[in-house]
C-alpha positions in Angstrom: 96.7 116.3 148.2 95.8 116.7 144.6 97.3 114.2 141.6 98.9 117.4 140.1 100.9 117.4 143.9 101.2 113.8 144.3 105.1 112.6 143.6 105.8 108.2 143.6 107.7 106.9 145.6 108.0 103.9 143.7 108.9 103.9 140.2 108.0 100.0 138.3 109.0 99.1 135.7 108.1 96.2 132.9 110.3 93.7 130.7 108.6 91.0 128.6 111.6 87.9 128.6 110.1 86.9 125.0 111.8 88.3 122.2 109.5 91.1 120.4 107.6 89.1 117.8 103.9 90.0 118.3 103.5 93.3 116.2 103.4 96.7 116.5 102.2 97.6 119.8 99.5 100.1 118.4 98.1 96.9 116.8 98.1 94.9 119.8 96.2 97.6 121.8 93.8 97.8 119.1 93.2 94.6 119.1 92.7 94.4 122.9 89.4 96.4 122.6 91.2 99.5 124.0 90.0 102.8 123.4 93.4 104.9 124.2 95.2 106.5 121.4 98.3 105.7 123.4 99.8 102.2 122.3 100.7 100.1 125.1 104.3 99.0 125.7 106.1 95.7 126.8 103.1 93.5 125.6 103.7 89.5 126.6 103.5 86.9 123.8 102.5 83.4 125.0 102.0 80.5 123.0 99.3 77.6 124.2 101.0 75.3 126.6 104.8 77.3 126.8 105.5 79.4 129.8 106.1 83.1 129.7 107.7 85.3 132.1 106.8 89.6 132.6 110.5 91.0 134.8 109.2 93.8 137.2 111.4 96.2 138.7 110.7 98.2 141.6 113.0 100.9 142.9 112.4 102.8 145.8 112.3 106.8 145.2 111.7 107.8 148.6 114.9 108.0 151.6 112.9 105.4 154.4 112.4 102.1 153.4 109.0 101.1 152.5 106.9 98.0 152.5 105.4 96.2 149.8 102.7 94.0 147.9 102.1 93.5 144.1 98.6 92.5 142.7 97.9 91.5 139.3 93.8 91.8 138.0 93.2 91.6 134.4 90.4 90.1 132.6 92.1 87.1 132.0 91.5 84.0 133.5 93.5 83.8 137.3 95.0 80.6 136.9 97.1 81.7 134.0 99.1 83.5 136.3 101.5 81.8 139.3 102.1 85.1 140.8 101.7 84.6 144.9 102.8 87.0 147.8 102.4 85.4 151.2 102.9 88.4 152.9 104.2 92.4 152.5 108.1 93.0 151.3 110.7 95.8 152.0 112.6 97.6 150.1 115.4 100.1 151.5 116.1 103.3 150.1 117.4 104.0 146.4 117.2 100.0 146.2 115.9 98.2 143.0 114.8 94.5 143.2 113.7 91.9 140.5 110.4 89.8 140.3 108.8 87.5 137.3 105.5 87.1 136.6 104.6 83.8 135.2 102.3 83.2 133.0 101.1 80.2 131.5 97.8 79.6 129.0 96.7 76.4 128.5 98.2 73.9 125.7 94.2 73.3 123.7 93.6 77.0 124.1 92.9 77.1 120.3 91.5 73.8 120.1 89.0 73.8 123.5 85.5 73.6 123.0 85.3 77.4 124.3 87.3 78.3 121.6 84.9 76.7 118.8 81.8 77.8 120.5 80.0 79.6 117.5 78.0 82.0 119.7 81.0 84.5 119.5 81.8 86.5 116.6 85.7 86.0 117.7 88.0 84.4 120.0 89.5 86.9 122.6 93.4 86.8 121.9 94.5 89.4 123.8 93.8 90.5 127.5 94.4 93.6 129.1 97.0 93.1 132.6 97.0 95.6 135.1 99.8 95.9 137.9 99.3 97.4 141.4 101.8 97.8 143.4 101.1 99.5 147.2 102.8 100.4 150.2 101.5 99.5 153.9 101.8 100.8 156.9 100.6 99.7 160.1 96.9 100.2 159.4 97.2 102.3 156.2 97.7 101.0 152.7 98.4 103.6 149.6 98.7 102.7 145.7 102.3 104.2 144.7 102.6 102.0 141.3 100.4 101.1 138.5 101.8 99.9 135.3 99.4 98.0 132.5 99.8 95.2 129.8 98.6 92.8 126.9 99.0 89.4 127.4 98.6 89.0 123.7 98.0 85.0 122.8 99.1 83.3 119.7 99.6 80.3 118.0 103.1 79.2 117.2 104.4 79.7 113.6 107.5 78.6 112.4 106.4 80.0 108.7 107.6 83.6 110.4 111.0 82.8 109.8 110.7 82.6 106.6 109.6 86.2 105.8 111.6 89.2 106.0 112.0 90.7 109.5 109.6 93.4 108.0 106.8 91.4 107.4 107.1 89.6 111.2 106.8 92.4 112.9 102.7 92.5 111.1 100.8 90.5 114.3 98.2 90.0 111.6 100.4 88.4 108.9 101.6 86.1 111.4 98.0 84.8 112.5 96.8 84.7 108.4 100.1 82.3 108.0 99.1 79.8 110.9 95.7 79.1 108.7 97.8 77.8 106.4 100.7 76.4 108.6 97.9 74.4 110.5 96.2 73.3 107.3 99.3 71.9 105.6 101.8 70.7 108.8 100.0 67.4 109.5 100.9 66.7 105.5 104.6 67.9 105.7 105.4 66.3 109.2 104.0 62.8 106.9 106.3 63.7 104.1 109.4 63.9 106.8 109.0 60.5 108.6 107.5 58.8 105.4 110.4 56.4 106.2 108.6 55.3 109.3 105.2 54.4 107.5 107.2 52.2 105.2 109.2 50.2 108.2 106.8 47.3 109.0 108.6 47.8 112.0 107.8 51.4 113.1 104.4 51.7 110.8 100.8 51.9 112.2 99.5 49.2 113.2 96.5 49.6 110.8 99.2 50.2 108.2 100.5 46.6 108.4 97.8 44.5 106.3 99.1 46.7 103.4 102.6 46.4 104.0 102.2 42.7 104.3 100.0 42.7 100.9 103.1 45.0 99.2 105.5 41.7 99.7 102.7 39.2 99.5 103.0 37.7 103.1 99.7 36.3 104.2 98.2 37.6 108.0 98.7 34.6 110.6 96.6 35.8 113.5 98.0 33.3 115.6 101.1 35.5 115.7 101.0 38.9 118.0 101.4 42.2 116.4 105.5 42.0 117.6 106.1 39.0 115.9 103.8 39.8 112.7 106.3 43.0 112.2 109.3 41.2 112.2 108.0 38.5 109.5 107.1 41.3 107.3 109.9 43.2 107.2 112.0 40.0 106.8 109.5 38.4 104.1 111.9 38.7 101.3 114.8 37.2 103.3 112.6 34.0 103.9 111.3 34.1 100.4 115.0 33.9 99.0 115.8 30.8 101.5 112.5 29.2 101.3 113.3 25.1 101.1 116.4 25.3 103.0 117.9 24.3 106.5 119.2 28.4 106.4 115.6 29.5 106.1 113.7 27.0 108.0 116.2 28.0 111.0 115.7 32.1 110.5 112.0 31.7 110.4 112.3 29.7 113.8 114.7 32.7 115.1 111.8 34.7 114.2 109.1 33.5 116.4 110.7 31.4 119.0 113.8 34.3 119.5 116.1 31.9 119.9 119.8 32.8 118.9 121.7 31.6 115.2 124.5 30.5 117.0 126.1 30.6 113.8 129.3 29.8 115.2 128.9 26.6 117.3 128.7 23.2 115.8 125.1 22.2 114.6 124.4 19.5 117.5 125.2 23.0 120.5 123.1 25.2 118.8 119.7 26.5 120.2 117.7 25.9 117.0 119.2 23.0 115.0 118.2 20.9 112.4 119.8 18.0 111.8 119.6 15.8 108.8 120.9 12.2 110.4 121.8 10.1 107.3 123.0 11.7 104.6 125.0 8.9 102.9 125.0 5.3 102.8 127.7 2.8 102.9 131.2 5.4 103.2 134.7 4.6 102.6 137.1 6.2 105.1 136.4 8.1 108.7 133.1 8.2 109.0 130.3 8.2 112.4 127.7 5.5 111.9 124.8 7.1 112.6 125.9 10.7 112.4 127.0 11.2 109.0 126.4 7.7 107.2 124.0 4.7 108.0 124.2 0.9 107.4 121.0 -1.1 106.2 118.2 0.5 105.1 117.3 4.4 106.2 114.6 7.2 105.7 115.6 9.4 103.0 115.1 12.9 103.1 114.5 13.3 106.6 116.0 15.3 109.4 115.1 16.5 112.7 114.5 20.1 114.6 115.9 20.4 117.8 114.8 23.5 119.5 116.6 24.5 123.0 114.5 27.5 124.8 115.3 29.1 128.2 113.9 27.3 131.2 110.3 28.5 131.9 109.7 29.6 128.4 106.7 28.2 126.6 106.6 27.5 122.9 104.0 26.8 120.6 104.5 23.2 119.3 101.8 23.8 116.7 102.9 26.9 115.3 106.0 25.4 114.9 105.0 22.6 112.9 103.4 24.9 110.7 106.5 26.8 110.4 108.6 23.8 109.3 105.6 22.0 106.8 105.5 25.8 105.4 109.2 26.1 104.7 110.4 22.5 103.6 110.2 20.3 100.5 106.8 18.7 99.9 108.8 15.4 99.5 110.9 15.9 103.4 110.2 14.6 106.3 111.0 15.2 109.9 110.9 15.1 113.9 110.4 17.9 116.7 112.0 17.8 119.3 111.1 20.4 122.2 112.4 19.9 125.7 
């Protein structure tokens, strides 16, 4: 039987599931190292690290039903593609059926060291696919399909949408553009979360000794990175309230955790500070000893009461030099720390 004779009995045929938006398909063939005048049709696009998917449909020409097996060869590397066939399929008469091709190239394509070894004059973006597609027999197997294909490989743009559909359809103009889309993004994605940088809670940690010199809050290295965020960012509150009970007791809430408790009475809250004798001899209803004395007294002087959870451990020292950094020079005081 001669090829003039021969008729399929299996006709295939090819569907890339990605939109169309690697160029003209004369280009891509060119650029495949193929030396065919013909152009080759339903190229795939992938994109380092996102899946793509080739539909091939088989229907069967012939009146018996036939058995079947698909094999892909290419001179890409196998493990791009998850294509597996245990065993041979059938397919009845005048019936069509559906199978994807995954493929799948991996995410540093562009970046691996194969990519930026300088002994090539060019990375190979585009690889040549060929489909087989035979029938078997008991112990005879015949090739009634063949269909071929460019996996054509690219980097992702998002420049394209900017240009004219026109000008996307160019596969060159779209590799020129990621030069410059590569060059610049690390910049604009900067620009767009600037916000972030500025946040003493969000920022890079290396970030923070500047932030902290921008508001003139000196570096405790006592205090873990957590803690050393939230003074920062809350520097100006504790400048504005520096020398009083309301900022001595937010700077506590800011290393110890402890709750305000705005709304309980001073004596029930978790961080309280107390000043015992504020008045001497008082006409009228008055607590000795809460709110007015008798005799002689220490002026000037309160006392911290701090109530943590059971278990958890606080710093006695750090807090002392919490409260001799925030008070009058001229105060004096007690800690007490269950």
């Amino acid at each position: 039987m001669t090829q003039s004779n021969y008729r399929p009995t299996l006709a295939i045929k090819l569907a890339s599931m990605q939109p169309k938006e690697a160029a003209d398909a004369s280009a891509l063939a060119g650029f495949a190292g193929n030396n065919a005048e013909v152009a080759i049709a339903n190229n795939l696009l992938l994109q380092p690290g996102e899946p793509g998917e080739m539909l091939v449909q088989l229907e069967n020409l012939s009146s018996r039903p036939l058995q079947w097996r698909l094999e892909i060869e290419g001179d890409f590397p196998l493990n791009w593609c998850s294509w597996q066939q245990e065993e041979a399929e059938e397919i009845a008469p005048n019936q069509k059926v559906d199978r994807s091709l995954s493929f799948q190239v991996p995410e540093d394509y562009f970046e691996a060291q194969y990519a930026l070894d300088s002994g090539r004059d060019r990375l190979k973006i585009n690889y040549e696919t060929q489909i087989y597609v035979y029938a078997e027999a008991e112990t005879q197997r015949q090739l009634v399909a063949y269909r071929v294909f460019n996996l054509c490989v690219r980097p992702s743009s998002s420049y394209l949408n900017y240009l004219p559909g026109i000008y996307r359809e160019v596969d060159f103009i779209g590799r020129f553009l990621t030069i410059f889309e590569q060059a610049f993004d690390p910049a604009v994605q900067t620009i767009d979360v600037l916000w972030a940088y500025l946040d003493p809670l969000t920022a890079p940690e290396a970030l923070l000794p500047f932030l902290a010199h921008w508001v003139a809050w000196p570096i405790d290295r006592r205090w873990d990175i957590k803690h050393q965020r939230r003074l920062i960012r809350n520097a100006v509150e504790l400048y504005r309230w520096h020398g009083t009970r309301r900022g001595l007791r937010f700077y506590l809430h800011l290393y110890t955790g402890l709750p305000l408790d705005e709304e309980l009475p001073e004596a029930e809250k978790h961080i309280s500070i107390e000043e015992i004798f504020t008045h001497g001899f008082v006409m009228g209803k008055t607590l000795i000893g809460r709110d007015s004395m008798l005799g002689g007294g220490r002026p000037f002087h309160f006392i911290v009461r701090l109530r943590p959870e059971p278990g958890k451990q606080i710093d006695e020292r750090l807090v002392r030099d919490i409260i001799e950094r925030e008070k009058p020079a001229f105060c004096t005081y007690d800690l007490l720390i269950p």
